[in-house]
C-alpha positions in Angstrom: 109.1 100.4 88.4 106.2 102.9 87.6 107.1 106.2 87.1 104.5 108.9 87.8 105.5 112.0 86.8 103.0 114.0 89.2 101.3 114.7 92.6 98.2 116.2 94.1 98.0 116.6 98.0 94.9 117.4 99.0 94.0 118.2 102.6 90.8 119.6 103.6 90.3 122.2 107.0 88.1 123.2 109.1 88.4 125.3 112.2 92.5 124.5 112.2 93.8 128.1 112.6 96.7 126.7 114.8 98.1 123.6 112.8 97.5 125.0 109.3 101.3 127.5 109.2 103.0 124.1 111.0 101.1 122.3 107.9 101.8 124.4 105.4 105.5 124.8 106.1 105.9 120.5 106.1 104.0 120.2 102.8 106.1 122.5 101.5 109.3 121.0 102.8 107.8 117.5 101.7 107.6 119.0 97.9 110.6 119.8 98.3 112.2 116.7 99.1 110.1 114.5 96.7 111.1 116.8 93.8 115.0 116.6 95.0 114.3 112.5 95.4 112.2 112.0 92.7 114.0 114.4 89.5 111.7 112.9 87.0 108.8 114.9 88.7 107.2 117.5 86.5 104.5 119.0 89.3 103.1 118.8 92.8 100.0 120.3 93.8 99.3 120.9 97.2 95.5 121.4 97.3 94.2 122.8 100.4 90.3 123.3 101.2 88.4 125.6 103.6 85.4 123.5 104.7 83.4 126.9 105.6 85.7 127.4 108.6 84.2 129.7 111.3 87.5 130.7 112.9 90.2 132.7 111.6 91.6 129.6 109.8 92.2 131.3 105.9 93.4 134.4 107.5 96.5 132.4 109.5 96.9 130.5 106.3 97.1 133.7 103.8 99.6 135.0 106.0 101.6 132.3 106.3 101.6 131.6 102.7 102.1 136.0 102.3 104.6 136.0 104.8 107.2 132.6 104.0 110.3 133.6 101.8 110.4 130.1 100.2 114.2 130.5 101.2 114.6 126.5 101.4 112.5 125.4 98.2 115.4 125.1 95.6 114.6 127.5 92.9 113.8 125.4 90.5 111.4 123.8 91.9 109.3 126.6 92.3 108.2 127.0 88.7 106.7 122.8 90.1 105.3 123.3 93.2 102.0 124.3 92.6 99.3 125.8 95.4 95.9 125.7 95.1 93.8 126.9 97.9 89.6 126.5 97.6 86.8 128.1 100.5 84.2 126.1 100.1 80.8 128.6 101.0 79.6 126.6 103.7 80.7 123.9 106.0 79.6 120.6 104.3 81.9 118.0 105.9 84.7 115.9 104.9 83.5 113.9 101.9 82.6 116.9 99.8 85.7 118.7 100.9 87.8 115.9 99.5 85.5 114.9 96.4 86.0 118.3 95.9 89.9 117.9 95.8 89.1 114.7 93.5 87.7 116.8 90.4 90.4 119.4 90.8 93.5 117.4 91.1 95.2 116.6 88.1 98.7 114.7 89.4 98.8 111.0 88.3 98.9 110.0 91.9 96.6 111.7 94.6 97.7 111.5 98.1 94.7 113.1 101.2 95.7 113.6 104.3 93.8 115.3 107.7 95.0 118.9 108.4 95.2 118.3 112.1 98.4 116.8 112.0 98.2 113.7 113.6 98.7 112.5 110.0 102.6 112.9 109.4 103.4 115.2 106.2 106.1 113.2 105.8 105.3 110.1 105.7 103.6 111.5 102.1 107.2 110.4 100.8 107.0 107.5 102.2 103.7 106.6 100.3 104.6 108.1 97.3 108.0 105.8 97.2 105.9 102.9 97.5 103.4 103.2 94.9 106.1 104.3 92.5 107.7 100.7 93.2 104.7 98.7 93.1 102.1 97.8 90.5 99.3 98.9 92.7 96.0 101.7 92.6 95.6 102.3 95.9 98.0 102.3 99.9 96.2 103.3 102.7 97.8 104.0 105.4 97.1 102.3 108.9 97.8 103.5 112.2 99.1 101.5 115.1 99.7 102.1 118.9 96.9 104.9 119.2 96.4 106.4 122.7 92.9 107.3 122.2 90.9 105.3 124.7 87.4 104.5 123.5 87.8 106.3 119.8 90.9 103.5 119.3 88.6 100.7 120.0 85.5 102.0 118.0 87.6 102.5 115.4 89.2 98.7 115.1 85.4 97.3 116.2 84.3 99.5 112.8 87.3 97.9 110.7 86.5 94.8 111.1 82.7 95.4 110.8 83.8 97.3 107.0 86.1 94.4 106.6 83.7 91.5 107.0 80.9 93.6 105.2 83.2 94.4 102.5 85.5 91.1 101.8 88.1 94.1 101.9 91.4 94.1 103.9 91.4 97.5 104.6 93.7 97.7 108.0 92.8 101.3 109.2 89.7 102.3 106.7 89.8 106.2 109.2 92.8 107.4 108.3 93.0 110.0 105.7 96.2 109.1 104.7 96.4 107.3 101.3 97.9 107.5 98.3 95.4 106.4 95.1 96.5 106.0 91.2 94.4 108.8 89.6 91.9 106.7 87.4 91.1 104.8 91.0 89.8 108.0 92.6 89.4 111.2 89.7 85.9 113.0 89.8 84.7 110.5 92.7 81.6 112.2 94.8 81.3 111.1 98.2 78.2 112.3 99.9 78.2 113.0 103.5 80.3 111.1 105.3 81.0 108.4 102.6 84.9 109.5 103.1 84.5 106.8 106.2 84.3 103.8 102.9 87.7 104.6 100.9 89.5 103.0 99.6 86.4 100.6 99.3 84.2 102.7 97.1 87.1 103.8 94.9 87.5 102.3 91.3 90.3 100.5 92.9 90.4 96.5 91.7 90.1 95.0 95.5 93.6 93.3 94.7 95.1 96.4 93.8 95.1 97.9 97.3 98.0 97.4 99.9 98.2 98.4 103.6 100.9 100.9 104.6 102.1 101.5 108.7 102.1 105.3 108.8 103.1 107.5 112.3 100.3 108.9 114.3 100.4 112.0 116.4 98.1 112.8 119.3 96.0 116.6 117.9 98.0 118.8 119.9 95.7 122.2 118.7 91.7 122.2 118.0 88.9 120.1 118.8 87.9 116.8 117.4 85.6 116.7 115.2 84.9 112.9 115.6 81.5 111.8 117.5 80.7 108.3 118.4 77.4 108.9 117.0 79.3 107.8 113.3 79.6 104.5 114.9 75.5 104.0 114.7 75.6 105.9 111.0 78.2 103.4 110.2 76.2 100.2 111.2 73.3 102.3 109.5 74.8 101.7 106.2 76.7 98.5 105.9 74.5 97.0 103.9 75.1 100.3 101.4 78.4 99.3 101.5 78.3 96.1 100.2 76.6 97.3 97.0 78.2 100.2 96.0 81.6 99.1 96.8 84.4 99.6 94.1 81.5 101.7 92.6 80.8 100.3 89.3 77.8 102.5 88.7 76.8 99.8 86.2 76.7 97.0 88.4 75.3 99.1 91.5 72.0 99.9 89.6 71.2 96.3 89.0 71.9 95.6 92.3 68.9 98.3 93.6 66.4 97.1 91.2 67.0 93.5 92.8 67.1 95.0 95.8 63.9 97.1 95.3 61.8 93.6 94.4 63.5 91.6 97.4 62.2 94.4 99.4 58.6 94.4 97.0 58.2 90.6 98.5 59.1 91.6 102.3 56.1 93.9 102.0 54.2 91.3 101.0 55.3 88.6 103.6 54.5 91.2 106.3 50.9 91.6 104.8 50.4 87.7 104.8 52.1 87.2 107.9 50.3 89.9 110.3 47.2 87.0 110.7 49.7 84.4 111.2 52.6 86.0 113.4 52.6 89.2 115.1 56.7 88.9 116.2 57.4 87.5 112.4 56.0 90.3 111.2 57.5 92.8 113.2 60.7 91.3 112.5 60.1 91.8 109.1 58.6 95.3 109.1 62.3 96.1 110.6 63.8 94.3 107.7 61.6 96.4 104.9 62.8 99.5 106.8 66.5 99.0 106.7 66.5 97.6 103.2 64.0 101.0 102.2 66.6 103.1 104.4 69.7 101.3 102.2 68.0 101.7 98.7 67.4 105.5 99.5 71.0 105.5 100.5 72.3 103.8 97.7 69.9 106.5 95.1 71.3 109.1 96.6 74.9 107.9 96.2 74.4 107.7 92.1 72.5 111.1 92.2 75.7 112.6 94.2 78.1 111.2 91.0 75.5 114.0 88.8 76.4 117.0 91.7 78.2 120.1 90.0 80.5 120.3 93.7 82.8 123.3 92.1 79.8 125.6 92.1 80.3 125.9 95.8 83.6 127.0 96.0 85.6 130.2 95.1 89.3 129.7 94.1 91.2 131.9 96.5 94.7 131.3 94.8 95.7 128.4 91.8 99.5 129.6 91.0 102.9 128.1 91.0 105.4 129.1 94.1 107.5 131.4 91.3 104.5 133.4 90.9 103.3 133.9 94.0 106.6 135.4 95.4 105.9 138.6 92.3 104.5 141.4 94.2 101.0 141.3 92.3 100.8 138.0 93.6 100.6 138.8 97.0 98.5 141.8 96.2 95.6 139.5 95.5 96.0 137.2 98.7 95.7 140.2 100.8 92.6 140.7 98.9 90.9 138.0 100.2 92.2 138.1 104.1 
């Protein structure tokens, strides 16, 4: 059995003023049971990031975190649980949120999850119990029985296109909820929207990841921030996918300069071809554009790995539960409500 000896949860908000206490609360109860569970523990970090939220999100959460006793956190565990809350100075989506999360954490596994609860806290033990048992770098969980109409049935028609793109068997590729081995994930930078491609674009060996069921919970609070125009962004960059998978930076540069003079003798075709065959060469002008559109893509992706993401963020707290119940303590949050 592996035995990890620390956690980072990382959950990324925006606009969640109404699920953020309930989510606070159950990560802390989670900690708690993992570290009564799992007495070889040293820390858990519970990483939560303000994605430039507009509402009167970091204000609830202060005061929840100002206002809760930490009656039912055994007291010596709070010298392990460890809170670090980041407000990011704009809103600039999930993927940098979470990448983000990546460079800070430090536990030798690192669990995400969504802050809008549909993901269940506590199934974070559940995954955690698993990869402690299994030789394995990444479990992402899968959802089943969804009542969401159309957004249930986009999302299995974009699994399986990921899936056959990918050689992957990635079950549920849009939930947040997975748990990755810290050398699969650490100091990752997903640019905008590239959260959609995990575990697939992690350093994960393809026969390291497992499927986990996980519960799923209709968003009681907030609005959904999903819009079925990531369907079309999505069938946009499959062919992005296929070459920066497992991201082996090495391996992914090789494949643009290939790409670059497959794409050097399309233009050509097109040039030859517009005297022989007007429709052939329309065909193929659309081919050069979507293989110009994936090789910008893909430039971007390895220019992202260079991006100094901490720069725009301000730490609003990074203490341990003991010394955040000192009265100095909560002198600085109120600082920054």
């Amino acid at each position: 059995m592996v035995k990890y000896k620390s956690i980072s949860i990382i959950s990324p908000f925006h606009n969640e003023n109404k699920n953020l206490e309930i989510l606070y609360k159950k990560l802390l109860d989670v900690s708690n049971i993992l570290l009564t569970d799992f007495y070889n523990l040293e820390f858990i970090e519970i990483i939560l990031i303000d994605d430039g939220s507009n509402d009167d999100s970091l204000s609830i959460l202060l005061n929840s975190i100002k206002d809760n006793k930490l009656n039912e956190i055994k007291s010596n565990f709070l010298e392990k649980i460890k809170l670090i809350l980041i407000k990011l100075n704009s809103n600039y989506g999930q993927s940098y949120a979470l990448s983000t999360g990546f460079e800070i954490a430090t536990g030798d596994v690192i669990i995400t999850l969504d802050s809008d609860l549909q993901n269940d806290p506590y199934d974070i033990i559940k995954l955690f119990r698993y990869i402690q048992s299994k030789e394995i770098e990444v479990l992402s969980g899968y959802r089943e029985n969804r009542d969401e109409g159309f957004r249930a049935i986009a999302s299995s028609i974009g699994n399986k296109l990921i899936n056959l793109v990918s050689s992957y068997q990635i079950k549920d590729v849009g939930c947040s909820l997975k748990a990755y081995k810290k050398d699969s994930i650490k100091n990752l930078k997903l640019p905008y929207g590239y959260h959609r491609f995990l575990p697939i674009i992690s350093f994960a060996n393809k026969n390291m990841i497992e499927n986990i069921k996980v519960n799923f919970n209709n968003r009681i609070f907030g609005k959904s921030h999903y819009g079925y125009s990531k369907i079309i962004w999505l069938i946009l960059r499959l062919l992005t996918l296929n070459i920066i998978k497992n991201s082996n930076f090495n391996k992914i540069e090789k494949n643009l300069k290939k790409l670059k003079i497959v794409n050097f003798f399309i233009f050509l075709s097109i040039i030859i071809s517009s005297f022989i065959n007007l429709f052939f060469s329309l065909t193929l002008i659309l081919i050069f554009l979507y293989i110009l559109f994936t090789i910008k893509e893909i430039k971007n992706y390895l220019d992202f790995q260079n991006k100094k993401l901490l720069k725009n963020s301000k730490v609003i707290i990074n203490s341990f539960l003991a010394d955040l119940i000192k009265t100095n303590e909560k002198a600085i949050i109120s600082k920054y409500k």
